[in-house]
GUZAVO-157262 format. One record per residue: residue number from 1; x negated, y, z of N, C-alpha, C, O, CB in turn. Coordinates in steps of 0.02 Angstrom, whole numbers, plus 50000, padded with zeros to 5 digits. Each point is the difference from the previous one (the first is absolute). Glycine has a CB too. Layout:
BEGIN
+-----+-------+-------+-------+-------+-------+-------+-------+-------+-------+-------+-------+-------+-------+-------+-------+
|   n |  n_px |  n_py |  n_pz | ca_px | ca_py | ca_pz |  c_px |  c_py |  c_pz |  o_px |  o_py |  o_pz | cb_px | cb_py | cb_pz |
+-----+-------+-------+-------+-------+-------+-------+-------+-------+-------+-------+-------+-------+-------+-------+-------+
| NUM |     X |     Y |     Z |     X |     Y |     Z |     X |     Y |     Z |     X |     Y |     Z |     X |     Y |     Z |
...
+-----+-------+-------+-------+-------+-------+-------+-------+-------+-------+-------+-------+-------+-------+-------+-------+
//
This chain:
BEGIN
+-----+-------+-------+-------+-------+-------+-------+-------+-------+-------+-------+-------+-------+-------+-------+-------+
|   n |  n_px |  n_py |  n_pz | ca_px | ca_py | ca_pz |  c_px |  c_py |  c_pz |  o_px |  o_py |  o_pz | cb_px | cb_py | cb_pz |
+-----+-------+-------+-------+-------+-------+-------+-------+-------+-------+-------+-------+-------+-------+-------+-------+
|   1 | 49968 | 49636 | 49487 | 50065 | 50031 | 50008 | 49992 | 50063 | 50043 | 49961 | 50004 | 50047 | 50098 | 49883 | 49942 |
|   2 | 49986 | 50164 | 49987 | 49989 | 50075 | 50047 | 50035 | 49965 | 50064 | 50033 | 49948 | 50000 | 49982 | 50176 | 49901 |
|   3 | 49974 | 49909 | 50142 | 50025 | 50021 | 50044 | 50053 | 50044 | 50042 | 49979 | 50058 | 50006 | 49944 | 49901 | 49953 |
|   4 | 50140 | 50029 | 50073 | 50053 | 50056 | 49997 | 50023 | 49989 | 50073 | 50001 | 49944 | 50026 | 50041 | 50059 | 49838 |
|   5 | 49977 | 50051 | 50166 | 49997 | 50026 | 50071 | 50063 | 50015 | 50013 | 50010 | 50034 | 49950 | 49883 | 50010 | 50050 |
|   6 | 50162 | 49957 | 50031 | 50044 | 50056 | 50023 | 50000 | 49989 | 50073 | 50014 | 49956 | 50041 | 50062 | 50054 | 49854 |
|   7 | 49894 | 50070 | 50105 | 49991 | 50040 | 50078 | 50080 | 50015 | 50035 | 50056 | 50007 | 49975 | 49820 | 50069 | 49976 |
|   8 | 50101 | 49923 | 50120 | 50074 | 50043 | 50041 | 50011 | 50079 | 49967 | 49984 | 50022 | 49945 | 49986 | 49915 | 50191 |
|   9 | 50049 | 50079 | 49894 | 50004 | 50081 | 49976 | 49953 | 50045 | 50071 | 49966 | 50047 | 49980 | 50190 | 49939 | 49944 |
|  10 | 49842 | 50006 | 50124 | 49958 | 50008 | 50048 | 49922 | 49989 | 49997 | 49958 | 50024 | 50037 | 50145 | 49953 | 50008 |
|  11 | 49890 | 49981 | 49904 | 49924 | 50006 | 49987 | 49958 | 50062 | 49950 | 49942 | 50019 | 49991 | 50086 | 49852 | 50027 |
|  12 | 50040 | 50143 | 49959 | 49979 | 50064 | 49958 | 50000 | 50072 | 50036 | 50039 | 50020 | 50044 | 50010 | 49915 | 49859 |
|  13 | 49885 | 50107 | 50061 | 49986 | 50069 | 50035 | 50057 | 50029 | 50002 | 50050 | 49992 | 49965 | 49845 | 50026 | 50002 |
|  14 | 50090 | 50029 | 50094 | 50077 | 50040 | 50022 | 50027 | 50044 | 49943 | 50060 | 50002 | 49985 | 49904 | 50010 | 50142 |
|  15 | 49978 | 50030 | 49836 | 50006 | 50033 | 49957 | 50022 | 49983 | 49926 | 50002 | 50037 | 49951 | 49931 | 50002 | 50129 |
|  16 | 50084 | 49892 | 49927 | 50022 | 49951 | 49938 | 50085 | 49991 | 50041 | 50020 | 49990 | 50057 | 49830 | 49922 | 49891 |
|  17 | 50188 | 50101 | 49974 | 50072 | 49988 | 50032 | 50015 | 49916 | 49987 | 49978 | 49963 | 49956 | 50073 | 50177 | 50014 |
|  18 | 49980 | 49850 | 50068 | 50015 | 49936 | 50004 | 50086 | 49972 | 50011 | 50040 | 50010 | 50046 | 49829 | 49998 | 50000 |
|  19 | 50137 | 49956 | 49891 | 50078 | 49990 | 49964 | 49982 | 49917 | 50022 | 50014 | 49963 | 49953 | 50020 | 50147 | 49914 |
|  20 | 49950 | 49866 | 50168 | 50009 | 49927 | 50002 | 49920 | 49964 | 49993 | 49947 | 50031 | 50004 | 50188 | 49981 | 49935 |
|  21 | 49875 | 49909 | 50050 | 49919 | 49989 | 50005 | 49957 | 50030 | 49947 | 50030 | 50041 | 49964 | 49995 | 49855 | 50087 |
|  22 | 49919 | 50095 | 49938 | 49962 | 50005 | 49928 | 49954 | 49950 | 49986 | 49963 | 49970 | 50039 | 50045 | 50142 | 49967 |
|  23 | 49998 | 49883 | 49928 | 49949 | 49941 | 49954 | 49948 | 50026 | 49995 | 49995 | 50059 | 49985 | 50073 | 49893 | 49945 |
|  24 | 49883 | 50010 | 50082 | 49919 | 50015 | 49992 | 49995 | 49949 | 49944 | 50032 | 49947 | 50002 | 49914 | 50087 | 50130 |
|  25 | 49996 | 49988 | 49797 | 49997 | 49934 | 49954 | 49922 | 50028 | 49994 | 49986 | 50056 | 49977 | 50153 | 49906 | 49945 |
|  26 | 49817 | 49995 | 50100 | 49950 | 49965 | 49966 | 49977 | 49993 | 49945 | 49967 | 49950 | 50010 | 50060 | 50017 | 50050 |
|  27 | 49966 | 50043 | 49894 | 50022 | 49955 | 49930 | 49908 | 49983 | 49951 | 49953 | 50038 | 49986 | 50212 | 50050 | 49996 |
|  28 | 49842 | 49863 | 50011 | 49936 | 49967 | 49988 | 49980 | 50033 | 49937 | 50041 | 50033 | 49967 | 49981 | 49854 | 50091 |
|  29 | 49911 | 50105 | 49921 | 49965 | 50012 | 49927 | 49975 | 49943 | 49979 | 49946 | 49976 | 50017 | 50022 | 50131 | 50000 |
|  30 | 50084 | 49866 | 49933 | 49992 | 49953 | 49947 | 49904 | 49996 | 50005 | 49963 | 50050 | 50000 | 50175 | 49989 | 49909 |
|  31 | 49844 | 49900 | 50096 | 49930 | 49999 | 50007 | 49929 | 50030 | 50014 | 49941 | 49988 | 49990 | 50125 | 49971 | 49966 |
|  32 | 49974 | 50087 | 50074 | 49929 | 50042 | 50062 | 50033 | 49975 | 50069 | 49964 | 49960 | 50030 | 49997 | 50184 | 49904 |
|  33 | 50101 | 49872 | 50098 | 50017 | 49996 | 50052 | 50067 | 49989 | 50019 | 50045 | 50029 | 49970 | 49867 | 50022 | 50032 |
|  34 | 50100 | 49905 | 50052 | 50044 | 49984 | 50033 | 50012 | 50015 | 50077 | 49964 | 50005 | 50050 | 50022 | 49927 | 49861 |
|  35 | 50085 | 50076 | 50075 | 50008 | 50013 | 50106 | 50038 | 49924 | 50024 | 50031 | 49966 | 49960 | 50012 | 50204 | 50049 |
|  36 | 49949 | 49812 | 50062 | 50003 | 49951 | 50032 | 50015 | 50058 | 50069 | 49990 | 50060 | 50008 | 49927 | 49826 | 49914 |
|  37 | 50113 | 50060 | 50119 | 50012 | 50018 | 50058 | 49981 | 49951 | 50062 | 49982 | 49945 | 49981 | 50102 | 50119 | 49954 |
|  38 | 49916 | 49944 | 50122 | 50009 | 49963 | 50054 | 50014 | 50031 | 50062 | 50004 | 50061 | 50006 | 49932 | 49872 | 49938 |
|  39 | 50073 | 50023 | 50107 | 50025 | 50023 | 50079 | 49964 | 49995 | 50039 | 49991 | 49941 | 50018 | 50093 | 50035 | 49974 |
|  40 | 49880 | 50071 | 50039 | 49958 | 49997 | 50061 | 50057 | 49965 | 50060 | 50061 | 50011 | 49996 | 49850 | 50111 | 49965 |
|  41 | 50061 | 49839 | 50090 | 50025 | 49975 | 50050 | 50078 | 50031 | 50049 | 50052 | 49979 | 50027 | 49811 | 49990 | 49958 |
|  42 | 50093 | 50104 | 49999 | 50036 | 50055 | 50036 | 50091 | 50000 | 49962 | 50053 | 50003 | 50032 | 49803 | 50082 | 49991 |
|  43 | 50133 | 49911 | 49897 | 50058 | 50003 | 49965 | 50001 | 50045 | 49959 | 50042 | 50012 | 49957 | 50006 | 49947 | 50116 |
|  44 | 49872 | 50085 | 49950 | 49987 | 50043 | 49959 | 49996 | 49986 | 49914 | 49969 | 49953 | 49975 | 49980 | 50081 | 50138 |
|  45 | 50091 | 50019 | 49848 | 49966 | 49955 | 49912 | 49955 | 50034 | 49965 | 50000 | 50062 | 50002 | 50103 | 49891 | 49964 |
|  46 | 49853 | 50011 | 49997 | 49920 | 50027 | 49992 | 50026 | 50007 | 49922 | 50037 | 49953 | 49986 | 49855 | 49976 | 50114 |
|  47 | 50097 | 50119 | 49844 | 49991 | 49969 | 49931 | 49942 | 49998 | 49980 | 49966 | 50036 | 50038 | 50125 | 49993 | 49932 |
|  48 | 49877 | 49948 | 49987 | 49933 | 49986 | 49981 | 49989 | 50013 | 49909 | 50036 | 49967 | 49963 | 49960 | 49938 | 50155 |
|  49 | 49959 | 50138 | 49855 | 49974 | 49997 | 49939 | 49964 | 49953 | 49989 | 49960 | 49989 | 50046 | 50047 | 50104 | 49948 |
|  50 | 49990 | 49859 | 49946 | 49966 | 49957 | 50018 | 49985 | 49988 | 49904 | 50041 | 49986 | 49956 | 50014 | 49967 | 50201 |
|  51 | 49858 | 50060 | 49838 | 49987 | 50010 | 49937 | 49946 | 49919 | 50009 | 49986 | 49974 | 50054 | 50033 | 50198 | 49915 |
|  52 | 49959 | 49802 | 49962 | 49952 | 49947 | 50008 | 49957 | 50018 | 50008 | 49980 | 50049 | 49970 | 50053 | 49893 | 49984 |
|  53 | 49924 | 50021 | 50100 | 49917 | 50008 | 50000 | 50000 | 50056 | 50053 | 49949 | 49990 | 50033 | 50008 | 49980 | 49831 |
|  54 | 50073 | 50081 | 50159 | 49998 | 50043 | 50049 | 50043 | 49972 | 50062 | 50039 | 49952 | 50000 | 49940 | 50142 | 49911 |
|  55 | 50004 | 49946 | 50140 | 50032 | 50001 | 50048 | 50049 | 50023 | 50008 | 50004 | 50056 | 49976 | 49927 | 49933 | 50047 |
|  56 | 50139 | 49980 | 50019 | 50059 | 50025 | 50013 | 50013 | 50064 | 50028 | 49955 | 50010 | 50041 | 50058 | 49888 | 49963 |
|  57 | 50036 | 50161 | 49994 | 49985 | 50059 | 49995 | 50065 | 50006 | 50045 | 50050 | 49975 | 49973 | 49873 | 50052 | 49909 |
|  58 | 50089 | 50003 | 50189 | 50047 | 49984 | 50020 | 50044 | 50073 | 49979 | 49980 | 50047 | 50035 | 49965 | 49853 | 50056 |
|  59 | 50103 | 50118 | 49868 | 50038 | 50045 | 49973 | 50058 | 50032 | 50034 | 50013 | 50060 | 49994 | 49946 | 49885 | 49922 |
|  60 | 50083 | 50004 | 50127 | 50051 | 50039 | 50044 | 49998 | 49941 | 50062 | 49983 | 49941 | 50008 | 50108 | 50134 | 49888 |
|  61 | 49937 | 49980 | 50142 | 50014 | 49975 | 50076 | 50057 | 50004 | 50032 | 50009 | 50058 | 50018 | 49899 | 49967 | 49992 |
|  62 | 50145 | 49935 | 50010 | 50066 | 50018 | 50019 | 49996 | 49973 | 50088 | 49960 | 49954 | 50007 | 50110 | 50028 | 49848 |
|  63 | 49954 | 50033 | 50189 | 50007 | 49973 | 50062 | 50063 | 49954 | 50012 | 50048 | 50002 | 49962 | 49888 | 50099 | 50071 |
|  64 | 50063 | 49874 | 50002 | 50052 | 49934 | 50009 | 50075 | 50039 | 50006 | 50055 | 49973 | 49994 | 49849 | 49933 | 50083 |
|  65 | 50083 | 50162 | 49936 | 50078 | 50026 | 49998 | 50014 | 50029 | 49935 | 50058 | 50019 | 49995 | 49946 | 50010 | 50127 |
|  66 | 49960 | 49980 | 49828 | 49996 | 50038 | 49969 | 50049 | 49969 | 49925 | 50038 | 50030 | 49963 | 49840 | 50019 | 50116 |
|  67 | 50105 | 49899 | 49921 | 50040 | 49968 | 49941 | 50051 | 49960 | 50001 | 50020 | 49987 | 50057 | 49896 | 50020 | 49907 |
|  68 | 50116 | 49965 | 49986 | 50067 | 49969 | 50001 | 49970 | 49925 | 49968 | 50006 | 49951 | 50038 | 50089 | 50171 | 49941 |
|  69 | 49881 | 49870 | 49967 | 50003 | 49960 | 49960 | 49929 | 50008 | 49945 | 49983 | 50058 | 49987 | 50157 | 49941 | 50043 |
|  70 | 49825 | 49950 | 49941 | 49971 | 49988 | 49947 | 49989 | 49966 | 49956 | 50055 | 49976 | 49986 | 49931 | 50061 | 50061 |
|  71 | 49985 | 49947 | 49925 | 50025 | 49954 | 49925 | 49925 | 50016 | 49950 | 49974 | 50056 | 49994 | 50199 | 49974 | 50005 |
|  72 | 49806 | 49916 | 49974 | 49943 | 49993 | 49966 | 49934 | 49938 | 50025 | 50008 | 49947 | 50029 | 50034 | 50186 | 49950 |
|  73 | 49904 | 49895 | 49999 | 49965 | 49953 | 50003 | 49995 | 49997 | 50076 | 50018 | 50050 | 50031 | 49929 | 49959 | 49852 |
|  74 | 50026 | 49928 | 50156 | 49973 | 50006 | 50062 | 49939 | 49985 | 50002 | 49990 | 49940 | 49990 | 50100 | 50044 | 50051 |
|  75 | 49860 | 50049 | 49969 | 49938 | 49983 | 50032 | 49974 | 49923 | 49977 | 50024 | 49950 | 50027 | 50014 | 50134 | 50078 |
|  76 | 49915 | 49911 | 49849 | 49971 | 49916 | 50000 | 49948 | 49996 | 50037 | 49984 | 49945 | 50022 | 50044 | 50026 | 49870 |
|  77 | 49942 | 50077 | 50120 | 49925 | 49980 | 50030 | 49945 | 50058 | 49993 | 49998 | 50040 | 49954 | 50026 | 49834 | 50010 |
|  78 | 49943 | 50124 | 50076 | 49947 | 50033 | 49989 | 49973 | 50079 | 50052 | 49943 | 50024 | 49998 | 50099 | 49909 | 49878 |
|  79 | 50005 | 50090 | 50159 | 50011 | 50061 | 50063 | 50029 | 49980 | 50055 | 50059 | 50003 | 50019 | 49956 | 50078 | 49908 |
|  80 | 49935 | 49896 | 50098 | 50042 | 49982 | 50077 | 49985 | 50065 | 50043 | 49958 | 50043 | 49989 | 50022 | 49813 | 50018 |
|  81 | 50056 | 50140 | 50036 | 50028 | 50062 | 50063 | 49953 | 49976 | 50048 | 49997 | 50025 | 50056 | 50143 | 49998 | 49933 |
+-----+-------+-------+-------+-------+-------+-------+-------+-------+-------+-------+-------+-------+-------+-------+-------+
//
């Protein structure tokens, strides 16, 4: 399952106008790759590429203030912090 984000509006560059939060989407490739997510301790949220047979690819980084909400796969295994 992709992955889908909505940020504060404060997490976005100054030079980006900002009308409210924004959606970040992930979105998987039908049998090469999938995104997954998880939470570092901190609250920080990690997303992860995550193809077979390779190693997890860590793709975005949000800080514990940075987001509102997510939705998708969570993390099964395999990248620990």
């Amino acid at each position: 399952m992709s992955v889908y984000i909505r940020l504060v509006p404060e997490a976005l560059a100054s030079a980006e106008p900002s009308g409210g939060p924004l959606d970040m989407q992930y979105e998987d490739e039908p049998g090469t790759v999938t995104y997954e997510y998880d939470l570092h301790p901190s609250g920080a949220l990690r997303i992860l590429r995550v193809s077979e047979n390779a190693p997890h690819v860590v793709e975005g980084f949000y800080g514990p203030g940075a987001w509102l909400q997510v939705a998708g796969t969570y993390l099964r295994a395999g990248s620990a912090y």
